[in-house]
N, C-alpha and C positions, 0 to 999 in steps of 0.2 A: 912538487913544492908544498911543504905546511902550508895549512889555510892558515889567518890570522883570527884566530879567537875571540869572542867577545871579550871586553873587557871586565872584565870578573869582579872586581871593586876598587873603589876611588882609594887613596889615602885619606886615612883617619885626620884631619883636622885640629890642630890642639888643644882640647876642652876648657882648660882651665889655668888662670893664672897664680900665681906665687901671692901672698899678701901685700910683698912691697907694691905690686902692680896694682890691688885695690888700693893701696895708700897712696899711688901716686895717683890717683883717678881721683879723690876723696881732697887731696891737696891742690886740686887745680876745677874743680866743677863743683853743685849743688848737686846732692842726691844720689854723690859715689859713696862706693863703703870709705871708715873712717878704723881706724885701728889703733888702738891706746896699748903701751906693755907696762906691766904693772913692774912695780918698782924692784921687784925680784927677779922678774927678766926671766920668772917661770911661763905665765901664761900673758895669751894674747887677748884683748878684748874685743871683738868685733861687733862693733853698731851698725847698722847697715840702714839708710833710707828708704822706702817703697821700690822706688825707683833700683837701687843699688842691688838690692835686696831679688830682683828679678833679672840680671845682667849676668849671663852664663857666657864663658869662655871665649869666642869669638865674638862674640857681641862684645863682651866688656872690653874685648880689643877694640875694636871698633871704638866703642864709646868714645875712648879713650886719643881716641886719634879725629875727633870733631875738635871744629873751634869753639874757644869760649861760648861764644852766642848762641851757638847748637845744642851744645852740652847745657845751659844754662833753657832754653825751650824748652827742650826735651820734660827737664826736671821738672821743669813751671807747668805744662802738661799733667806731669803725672800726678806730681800735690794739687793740681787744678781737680782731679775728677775727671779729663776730658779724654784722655788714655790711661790705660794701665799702664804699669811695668812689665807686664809680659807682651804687651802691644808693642813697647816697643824692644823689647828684647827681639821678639820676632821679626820685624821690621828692617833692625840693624842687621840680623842673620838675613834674611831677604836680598838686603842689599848687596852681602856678600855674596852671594849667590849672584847677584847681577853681572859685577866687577870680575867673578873667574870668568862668568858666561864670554863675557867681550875682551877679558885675556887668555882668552882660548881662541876664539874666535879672530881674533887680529893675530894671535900667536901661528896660529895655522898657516894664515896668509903671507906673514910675515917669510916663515919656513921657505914656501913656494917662491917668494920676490926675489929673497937670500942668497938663491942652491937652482937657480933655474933648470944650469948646467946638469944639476944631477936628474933633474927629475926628467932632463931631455934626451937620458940613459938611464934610466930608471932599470930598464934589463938587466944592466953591466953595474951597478953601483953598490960597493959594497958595505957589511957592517959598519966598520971603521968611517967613511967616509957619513954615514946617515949620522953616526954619532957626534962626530965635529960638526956636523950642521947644526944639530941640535943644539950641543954647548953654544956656536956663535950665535945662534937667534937668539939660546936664552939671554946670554950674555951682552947683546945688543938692547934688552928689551929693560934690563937691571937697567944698565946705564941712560935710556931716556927715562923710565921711571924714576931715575936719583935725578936727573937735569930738571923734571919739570916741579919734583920737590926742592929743590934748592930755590927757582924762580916763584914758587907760591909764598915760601920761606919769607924772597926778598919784595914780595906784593908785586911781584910782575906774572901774573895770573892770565889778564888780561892783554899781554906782550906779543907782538907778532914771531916772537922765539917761542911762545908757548902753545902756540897755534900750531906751527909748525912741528913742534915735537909730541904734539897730539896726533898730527897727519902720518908720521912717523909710524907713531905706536901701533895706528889702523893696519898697519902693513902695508903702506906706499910711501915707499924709500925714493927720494930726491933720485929721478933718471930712469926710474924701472918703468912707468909708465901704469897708465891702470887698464887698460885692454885687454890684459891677460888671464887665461880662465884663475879662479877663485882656488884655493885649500881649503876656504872654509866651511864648515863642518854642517850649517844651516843655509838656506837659500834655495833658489829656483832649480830644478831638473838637470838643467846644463852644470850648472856647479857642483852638484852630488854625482852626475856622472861622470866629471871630472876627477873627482873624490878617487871614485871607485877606481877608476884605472891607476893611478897615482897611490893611495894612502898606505901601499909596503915598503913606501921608502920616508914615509911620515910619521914621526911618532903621537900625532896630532887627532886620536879619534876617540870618539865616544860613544856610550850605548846611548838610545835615546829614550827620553825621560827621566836620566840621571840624577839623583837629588844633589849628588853635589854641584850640579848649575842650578837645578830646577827649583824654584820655586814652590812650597804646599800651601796650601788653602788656607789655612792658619796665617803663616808670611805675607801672601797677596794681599789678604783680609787686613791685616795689621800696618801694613805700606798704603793701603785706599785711606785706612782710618790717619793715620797721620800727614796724611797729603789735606785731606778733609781741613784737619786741624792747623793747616798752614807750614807744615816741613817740606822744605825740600828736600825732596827724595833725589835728584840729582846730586846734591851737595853729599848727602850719605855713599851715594854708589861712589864718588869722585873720593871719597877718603877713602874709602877701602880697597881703591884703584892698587896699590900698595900691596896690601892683605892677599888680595883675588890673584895679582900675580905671581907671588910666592907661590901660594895655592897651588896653582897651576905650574909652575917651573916644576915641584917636585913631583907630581904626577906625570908630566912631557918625559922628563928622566930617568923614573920608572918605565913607561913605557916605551921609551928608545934603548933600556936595558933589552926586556922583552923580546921588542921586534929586531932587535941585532943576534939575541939568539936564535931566531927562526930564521935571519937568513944566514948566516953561519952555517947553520945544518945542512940549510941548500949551496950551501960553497959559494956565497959572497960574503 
């Protein structure tokens, strides 16, 4: 049987957005970029604030997906002196990094709660069958992620529906029960040697100290300094709940490309 390979590199990330998307950042918050077209409709004028001004590609996504009052902190911060714009450029990036961290992490679990059946033939389970698991966990995970955006949408945040499809997300499905060993990727002895006998029918792994979960010293550094300053860094990672699972679906799909070719070869 192929060994399964480390995993060689994450997906690129999308760096940067289009100008409409700093115009629409600029039209709803203090200290997004602003962008004027001069009356010829030859060039663009970009003014950008401190703040704006240090907001690269996922982060300005990000930014962009806080609430008013966040976005409006944020800015008051950075024209205050008490963070930079690269503080919190890094910070937002940080967060994201949190948000795949724990849509990997529930994604995994989720996987195992799903597909029991398969993984209790894991021997006999073939391509085909790994790969429709995969589509329905991701597929599952879009859809409570769109449910519990539409209830933040309608100010039911706080709702016992929002509760619950937070519980969801974790990867304990109403009925499955939670005594069963873990998929996921971090944790105690017993659950990584679960991993291990299990994860060639999971498209769910990763190398470890990956930067695209992992946090640098930089990020850490710049999440301390703004917690310091009064942000909620929960409220950050909670918006880019969103962002991290996307993230994450197209790297799961990648990787269950991958691992269906290796078993294939071995005639499942």
């Amino acid at each position: 049987m192929d060994a399964l390979p480390p995993l060689a590199a994450t997906p690129a990330v999308t760096a940067a957005k289009s100008t409409s998307s700093a115009q629409g950042a600029a039209s709803s918050s203090p200290g997004a970029a602003t962008a004027a077209t001069t009356a010829t409709g030859a060039k663009d004028t970009l003014s950008l604030s401190p703040l704006a001004a240090s907001l690269k590609g996922p982060s300005l996504d990000l930014f962009n997906k806080l609430k008013q009052n966040e976005r409006t902190l944020l800015s008051g911060l950075v024209d205050s002196g008490k963070v930079t714009g690269d503080d919190v450029n890094n910070a937002l990036m940080g967060s994201l990094k949190m948000a795949r961290s724990t849509a990997f992490s529930n994604g995994g679990r989720m996987f195992e709660s799903l597909n029991r059946g398969l993984f209790a033939r894991a021997a006999t389970a073939t391509a085909d069958e790994m790969l429709k698991a995969t589509d329905d966990t991701l597929a599952r995970r879009k859809e409570l992620v769109a449910r519990l955006g539409e209830l933040d949408k309608n100010g039911q945040g706080g709702s016992d529906d929002y509760s619950e499809i937070l519980r969801a997300l974790s990867g304990v499905e109403p009925g499955t029960g939670t005594g069963q060993p873990s998929a996921e990727p971090h944790g105690n002895s017993r659950a990584n040697a679960h991993l291990r006998q299990t994860r060639i029918i999971s498209p769910y792994y990763m190398k470890l100290g990956d930067p695209f979960f992992i946090r640098n010293g930089e990020e850490e550094a710049a999440s301390n300094k703004l917690k310091d300053a009064g942000v909620s860094l929960s409220s950050l990672t909670d918006a880019a709940r969103g962002m991290g699972e996307d993230d994450v679906a197209g790297m799961v799909q990648e990787q269950a490309s991958h691992l269906a070719e290796i078993m294939r070869r071995n005639g499942r």
